[in-house]
N, C-alpha and C positions, 0 to 999 in steps of 0.2 A: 773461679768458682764463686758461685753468691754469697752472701753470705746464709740464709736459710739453707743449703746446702752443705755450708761449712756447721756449722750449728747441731745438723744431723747427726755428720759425722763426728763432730766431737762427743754429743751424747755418748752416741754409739762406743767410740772409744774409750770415754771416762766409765762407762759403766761396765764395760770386761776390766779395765782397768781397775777397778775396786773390786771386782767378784774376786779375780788374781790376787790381790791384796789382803783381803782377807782369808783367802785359801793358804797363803805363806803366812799368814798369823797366826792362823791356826795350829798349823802342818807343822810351824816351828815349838809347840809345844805338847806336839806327839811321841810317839815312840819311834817313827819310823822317819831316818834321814833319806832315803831314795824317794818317799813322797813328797820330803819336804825338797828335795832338790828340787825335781819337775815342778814344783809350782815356783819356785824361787829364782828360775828360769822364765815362767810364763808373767811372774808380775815382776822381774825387771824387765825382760821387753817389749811388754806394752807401756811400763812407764816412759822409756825412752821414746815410742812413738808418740805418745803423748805429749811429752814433752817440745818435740818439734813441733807437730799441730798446733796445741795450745799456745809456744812462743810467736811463732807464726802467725796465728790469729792477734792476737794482742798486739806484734810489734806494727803490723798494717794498720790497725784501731789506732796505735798511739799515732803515727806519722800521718793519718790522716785526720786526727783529730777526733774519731770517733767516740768519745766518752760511755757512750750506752751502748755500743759494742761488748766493751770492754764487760760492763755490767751483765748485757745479755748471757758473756759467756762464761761468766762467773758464775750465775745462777744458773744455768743448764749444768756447769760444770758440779756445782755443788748435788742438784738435784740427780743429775745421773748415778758421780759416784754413791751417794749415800743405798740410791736404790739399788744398783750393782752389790754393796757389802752387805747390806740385808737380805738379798736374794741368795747372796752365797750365804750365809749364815744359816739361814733356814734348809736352806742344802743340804748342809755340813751335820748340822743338828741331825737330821733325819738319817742320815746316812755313813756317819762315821761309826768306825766299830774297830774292834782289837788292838794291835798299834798303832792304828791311824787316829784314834779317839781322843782329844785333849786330854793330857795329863797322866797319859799310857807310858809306861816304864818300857 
């Protein structure tokens, strides 16, 4: 795979990756543990996929010496997730209610 290909896909991944992340930060300080299950489900395994990809990417950048690789996908990586947990937030914001609501007994 190229790597502007691989880059995609990582976006792509880091940004459900943080949407998930911040759905189980939330979810963990609601009222209701069956929602916070499902999402504590949904953002451990995309972290795990993540985790592959992103190692993946990196360990071929180090063995080949790629430096700005490395960087490219730091910075995609960052820019995704951030957008990913802002997109859920404003989500969450607009749509949580009863014991799903942070801070719901």
């Amino acid at each position: 795979m190229n790597f502007i290909a691989t880059m995609l896909g990582l976006a792509a991944v880091a940004f459900v990756q943080n949407m998930a992340f911040t759905a189980v930060s939330r979810s963990r300080n609601s009222g209701d543990v069956l929602h916070h299950a499902k999402w504590s489900v949904a953002s451990n395994g995309v972290w795990f996929v993540m985790q592959i990809l992103l190692w993946g990417t990196i360990w071929k950048a180090v063995e080949a010496g790629s430096w700005w690789q490395i960087a490219v996908a730091g910075a995609v990586y960052v820019a995704a997730t951030t957008a990913g947990s802002c997109l859920m937030m404003a989500h969450m914001l607009r749509t949580e209610d009863g014991k799903r609501k942070v801070g719901a007994r």
